[in-house]
Phi, psi and omega in degrees: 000135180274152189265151216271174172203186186290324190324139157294145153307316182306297167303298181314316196307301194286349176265328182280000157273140250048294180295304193123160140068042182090155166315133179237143153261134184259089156305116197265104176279331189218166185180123168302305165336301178270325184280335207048190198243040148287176166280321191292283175311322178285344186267323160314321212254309201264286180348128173048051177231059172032219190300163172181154191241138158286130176223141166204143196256128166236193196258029151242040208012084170234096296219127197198151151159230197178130228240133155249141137274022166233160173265153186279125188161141168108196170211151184104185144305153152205173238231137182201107169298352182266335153000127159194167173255197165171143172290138193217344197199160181186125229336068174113003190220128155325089185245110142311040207222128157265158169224114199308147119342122164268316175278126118304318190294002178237054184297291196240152178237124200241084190219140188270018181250345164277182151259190178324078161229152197252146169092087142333309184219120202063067281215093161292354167196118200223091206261331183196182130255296167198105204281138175251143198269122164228127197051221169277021209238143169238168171222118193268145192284345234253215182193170166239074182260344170247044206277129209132321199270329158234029141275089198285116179244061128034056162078332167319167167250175155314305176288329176266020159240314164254064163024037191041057164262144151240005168247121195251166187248001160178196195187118134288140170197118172287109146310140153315064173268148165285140185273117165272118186049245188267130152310178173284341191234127214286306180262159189256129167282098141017106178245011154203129172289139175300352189241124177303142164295326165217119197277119164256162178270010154183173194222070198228120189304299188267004150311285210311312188311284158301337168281322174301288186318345124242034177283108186275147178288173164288081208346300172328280187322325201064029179263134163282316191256131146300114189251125196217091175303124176263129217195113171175192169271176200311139160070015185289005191087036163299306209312320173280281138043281181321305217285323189285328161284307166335280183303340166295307210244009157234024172081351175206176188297095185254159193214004169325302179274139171308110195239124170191182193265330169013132216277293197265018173083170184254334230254083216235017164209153184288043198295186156233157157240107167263165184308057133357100180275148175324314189307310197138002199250172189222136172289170161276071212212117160263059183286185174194136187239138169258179183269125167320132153238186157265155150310359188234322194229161197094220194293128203225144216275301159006282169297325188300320235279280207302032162252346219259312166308337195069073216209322172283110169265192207260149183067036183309163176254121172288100154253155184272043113242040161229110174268194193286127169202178174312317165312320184311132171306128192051060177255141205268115180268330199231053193299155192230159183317339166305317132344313206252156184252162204241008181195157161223152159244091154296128213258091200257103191313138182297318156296353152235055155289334157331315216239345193260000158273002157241002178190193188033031199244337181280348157292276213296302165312338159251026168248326145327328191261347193262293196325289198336300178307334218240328211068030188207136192285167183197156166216163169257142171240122173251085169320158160060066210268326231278302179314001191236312211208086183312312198286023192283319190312310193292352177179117197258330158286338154279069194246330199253003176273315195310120192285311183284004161278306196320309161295346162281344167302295155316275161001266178312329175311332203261335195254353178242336183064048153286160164293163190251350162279036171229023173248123184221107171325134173226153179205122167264150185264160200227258163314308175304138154262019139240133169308154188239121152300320188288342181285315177271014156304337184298309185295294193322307194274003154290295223273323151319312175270280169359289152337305187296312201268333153339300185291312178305332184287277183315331183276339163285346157262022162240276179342312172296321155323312186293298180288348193281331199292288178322333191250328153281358167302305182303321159315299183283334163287337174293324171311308190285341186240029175306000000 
């Protein structure tokens, strides 16, 4: 029987697809908890006990360490192509990300006066020597301060893994076992189904292509364009969202809308982007990216309510300690459907679906009550699917198999109090420099329905047309024979 420790079964699942080569029981050798944090004790405990993984919880909770395919044993470098580090949690939120050994001849460093350190030379996670205890807390001597030179860490700091902390609430290291008959932990949870959660009817970029492209507004209203707003807080991906629709219909890596991370977002004007085919031809299709918010600061129901009226003509300027009003340059006093947006999308990081059932939640529900209130339909794109369900990358058509979108799916529904089919798994591209088709069906098959529910959207404001008619009709006759 393996011996327990803090690693989550969910976390064990992830490390063991990263790793690899089967199912593992994870023994739990050492702990500053039970152990304290010397070297003398980690080397006691730890020494010739073959593959084995470091995991450490600090205290701003966050999950972090880093996997060998050797025992800590010998002295010096040695050298493990398998070697990786990785992330698993940040502050407090599911962050999913390794990072390979790039040097294997600098995997690990094996010295009996250290403890845990990956990186031989320059040492990218040097985790203790003799961590000292304060209170339930440790504090570790070591640093990532050269976390990169023989690990690739993939555009990151040293800061987006420990929130620059040195103080951990414990520090773990499990041995590796390969699993004989049942593990300790008798079910492994299943991250993928035999059955789709959700059936889509195909799964072809250019099938896709051509039904959005031919999808029309509703002729009557005099409208051209489906006008469809991205809408969401600071860095959740609207911008990349656009950019990624963009790069499906014109056939390469498009970048038009401005992307980046910024504590208040990038996003300072009411540009539209329309939907562009390689050839040259345009879907009837308009988007427009808002400026991120916070709960407390950017765009306030106010501003959505006049983005939401078409009260804004396009390439309005945002700032953020000016809000919107009648006064506001080129404000639309008497907007017509043409004006006005027919969908809105909100836009969510996946990684913090977690987190929206205890905070941050009360702006999107009541930017969700403002559609509602309006009569205009909305969906959520829940971004960055690739951070929850790493193995998605190798084939973006199973996505809809996948258990661990599903439960994010189910989540955001519940905590934004959306349906949960107007919520649709997305992956923007970030690195990449050529489109993946299987990768924009994803997008595609938002933006399809996004459309659709436009059109349902146009056909209840000619019907409410229609009964307004119907009823002053009723009026005036009723008048003329009073």
């Amino acid at each position: 029987m393996a011996s327990k420790g803090r690693l989550s079964d969910g976390q064990k699942s992830q490390l063991e697809q990263w790793i690899g080569h089967g199912h593992k029981d994870f023994v739990l050798l050492f702990s500053f908890s039970k152990d304290g944090g010397t070297a003398s004790a980690f080397h006691n405990k730890c020494d010739n006990k073959g593959p084995n993984v470091t995991v450490i919880y600090n205290d701003q909770k966050s999950v972090y360490g880093g996997y060998t395919s050797l025992s800590w044993s010998g002295t010096d470098g040695a050298f493990d192509s398998k070697a990786f580090l990785f992330q698993l949690q940040f502050s407090g939120i599911k962050k999913a990300n390794t990072f390979p050994v790039i040097k294997p001849q600098n995997a690990i460093l094996c010295s009996s006066t250290c403890g845990v350190v990956f990186g031989s030379s320059r040492h990218d996670l040097w985790a203790f020597n003799n961590a000292v205890k304060k209170g339930s807390e440790f504090k570790l001597d070591g640093y990532m301060t050269h976390f990169g030179t023989n690990y690739d860490n993939r555009g990151l700091t040293p800061e987006s893994i420990n929130n620059g902390s040195c103080t951990v609430e414990d520090l773990e290291v499990y041995q590796l076992q390969d699993c004989i008959g049942n593990c300790a932990r008798h079910v492994i949870p299943r991250t993928i189904e035999e059955k789709p959660w959700r059936r889509t009817n195909q799964w072809d970029q250019k099938k896709l292509l051509e039904d959005i492209s031919c999808l029309k507004p509703v002729s009557r209203l005099g409208v051209t364009d489906f006008r469809v707003v991205l809408i969401g807080q600071v860095a959740g991906g609207k911008s990349s969202c656009i950019n990624t629709l963009l790069s499906a219909f014109a056939g390469r890596i498009s970048q038009r809308a401005s992307t980046g991370c910024g504590r208040t977002g990038i996003t300072t004007s009411f540009t539209p982007y329309p939907l562009k085919s390689s050839s040259g031809s345009s879907a009837n299709i308009r988007l427009y990216d808002t400026p991120g918010f916070t709960e407390t600061t950017g765009l306030d129901l106010i501003d959505l309510n006049y983005i939401l009226e078409g009260h804004i003509s396009d390439y309005y300027m945002f700032h953020s300690s000016v809000h919107i009003t009648w006064k506001s340059e080129k404000f639309v006093l008497k907007p017509t459907m043409s004006h006005r947006i027919h969908c809105g999308a909100i836009v969510i990081d996946v990684s913090t679906v977690d987190a929206l059932a205890k905070e941050n939640t009360e702006k999107l529900k009541a930017l969700k009550a403002l559609f509602d209130a309006k009569g205009i339909p909305c969906v959520v794109l829940l971004a960055k699917i690739d951070k929850v369900a790493p193995e998605l990358e190798e084939n973006w058509s199973s996505t809809f198999k996948n258990l661990k979108v599903k439960e994010c799916v189910d989540k955001a529904a519940t905590a934004i109090g959306i349906s949960r089919n107007n919520v649709h798994p997305v992956k923007n591209y970030e690195i990449e420099v050529v489109v993946d088709e299987e990768l924009n069906v994803l997008s595609l098959l938002a933006l399809r329905q996004i459309i659709h529910l436009s059109m349902d959207h146009m056909e209840n404001v000619i019907l409410r047309e229609d009964g307004n008619d119907a009823s002053d009709s009723t009026e005036a006759v009723g008048s003329d024979t009073a």
